[in-house]
C-alpha positions in Angstrom: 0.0 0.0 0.0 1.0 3.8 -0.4 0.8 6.1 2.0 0.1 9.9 1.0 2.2 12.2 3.1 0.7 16.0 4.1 3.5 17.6 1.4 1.5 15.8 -1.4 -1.8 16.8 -0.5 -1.5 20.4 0.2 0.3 21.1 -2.8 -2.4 18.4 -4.5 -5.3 20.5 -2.7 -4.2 24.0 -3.9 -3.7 23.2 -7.7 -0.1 22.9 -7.5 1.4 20.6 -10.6 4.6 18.7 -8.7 6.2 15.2 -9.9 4.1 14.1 -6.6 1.2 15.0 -7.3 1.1 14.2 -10.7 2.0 11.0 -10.0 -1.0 10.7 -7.2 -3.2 11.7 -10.7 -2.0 8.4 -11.7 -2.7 6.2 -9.0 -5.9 7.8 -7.4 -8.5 5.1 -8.5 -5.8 2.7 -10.0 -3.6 1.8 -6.6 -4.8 1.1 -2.8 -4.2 4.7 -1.5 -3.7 5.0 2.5 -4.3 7.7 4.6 -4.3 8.3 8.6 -4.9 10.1 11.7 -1.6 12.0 11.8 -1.8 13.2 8.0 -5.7 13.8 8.1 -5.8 15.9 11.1 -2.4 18.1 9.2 -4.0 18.2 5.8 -7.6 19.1 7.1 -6.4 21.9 9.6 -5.1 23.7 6.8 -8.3 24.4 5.2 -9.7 28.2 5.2 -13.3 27.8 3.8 -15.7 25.4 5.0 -16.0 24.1 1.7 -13.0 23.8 0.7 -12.6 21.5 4.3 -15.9 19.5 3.5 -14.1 18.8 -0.2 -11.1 17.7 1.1 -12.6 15.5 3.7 -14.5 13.6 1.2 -12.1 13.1 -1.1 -9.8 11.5 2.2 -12.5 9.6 3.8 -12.6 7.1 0.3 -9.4 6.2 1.1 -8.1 3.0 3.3 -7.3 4.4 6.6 -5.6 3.4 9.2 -4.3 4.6 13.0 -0.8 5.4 13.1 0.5 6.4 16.1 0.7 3.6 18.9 2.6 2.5 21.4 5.0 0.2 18.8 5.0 2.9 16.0 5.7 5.5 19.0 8.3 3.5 20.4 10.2 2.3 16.8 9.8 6.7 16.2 11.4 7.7 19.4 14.2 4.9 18.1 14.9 6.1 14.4 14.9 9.9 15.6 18.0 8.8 18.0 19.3 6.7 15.2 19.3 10.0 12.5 20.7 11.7 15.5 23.6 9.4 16.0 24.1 9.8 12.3 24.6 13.6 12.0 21.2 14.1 10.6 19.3 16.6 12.3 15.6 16.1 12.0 13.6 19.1 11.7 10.0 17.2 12.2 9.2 14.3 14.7 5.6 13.8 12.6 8.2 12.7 9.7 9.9 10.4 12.0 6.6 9.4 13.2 5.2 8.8 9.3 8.1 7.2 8.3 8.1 4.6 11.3 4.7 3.9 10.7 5.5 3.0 7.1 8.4 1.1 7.7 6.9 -1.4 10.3 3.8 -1.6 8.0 5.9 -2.1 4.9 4.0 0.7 2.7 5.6 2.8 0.7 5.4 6.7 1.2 4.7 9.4 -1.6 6.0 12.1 -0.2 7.7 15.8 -1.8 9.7 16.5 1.4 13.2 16.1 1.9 13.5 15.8 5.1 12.3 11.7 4.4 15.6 11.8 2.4 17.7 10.4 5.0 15.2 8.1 6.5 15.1 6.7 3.4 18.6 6.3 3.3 19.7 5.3 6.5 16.4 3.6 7.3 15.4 2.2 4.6 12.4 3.8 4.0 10.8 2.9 0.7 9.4 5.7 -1.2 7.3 6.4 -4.7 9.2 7.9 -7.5 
């Protein structure tokens, strides 16, 4: 399964044309598209009109959800955040760590247009959409 991170949707929600979200045009409707609490609540707080919320929503609430953030996934974040750490690699976000630890122990893969995945993909293994 793919997971859609915020970066995709808010440029996806505001018209912008990206690799990302070009390539979510391609697999909306084609691939088994995962969303969760963590990204739901940071896409949907971003919303100015009501509408524009109440679109958004529905177009979210087809997908496959699932919770995120548990005890495992919580303790497996707190883990790769001190691994990136020892590494040099300063992370700007614990949601990413959070997102990407979800995915990893899940085995999805992440479309994403932020860099700070990057490293968890590198020194993590995080698997990612091109």
């Amino acid at each position: 399964m793919i997971l859609v991170d915020t970066s995709v949707w808010i440029n996806y929600f505001n018209g912008r044309s990206t690799p990302a979200t070009d390539r979510l045009d391609l697999l909306l409707g084609e691939e088994l598209l995962l969303t969760g609490d963590i990204i739901l609540a940071e896409v949907l707080q971003g919303f100015r009109t009501e509408a524009d919320f109440h679109h958004a929503k529905r177009l979210l609430e087809r997908l496959e959800f699932r919770p995120m953030l548990g005890r495992e996934v919580a303790l497996q974040a707190a883990g790769n955040y001190r691994h990136l750490r020892k590494r040099g690699v300063t992370v700007r976000k614990t949601i990413d760590v959070m997102i990407a630890s979800f995915c990893l122990q899940n085995d999805h893969r992440l479309l994403h247009s932020d860099r700070d995945f990057d490293p968890m993909e590198k020194h993590l293994g995080l698997r990612v959409v091109s």
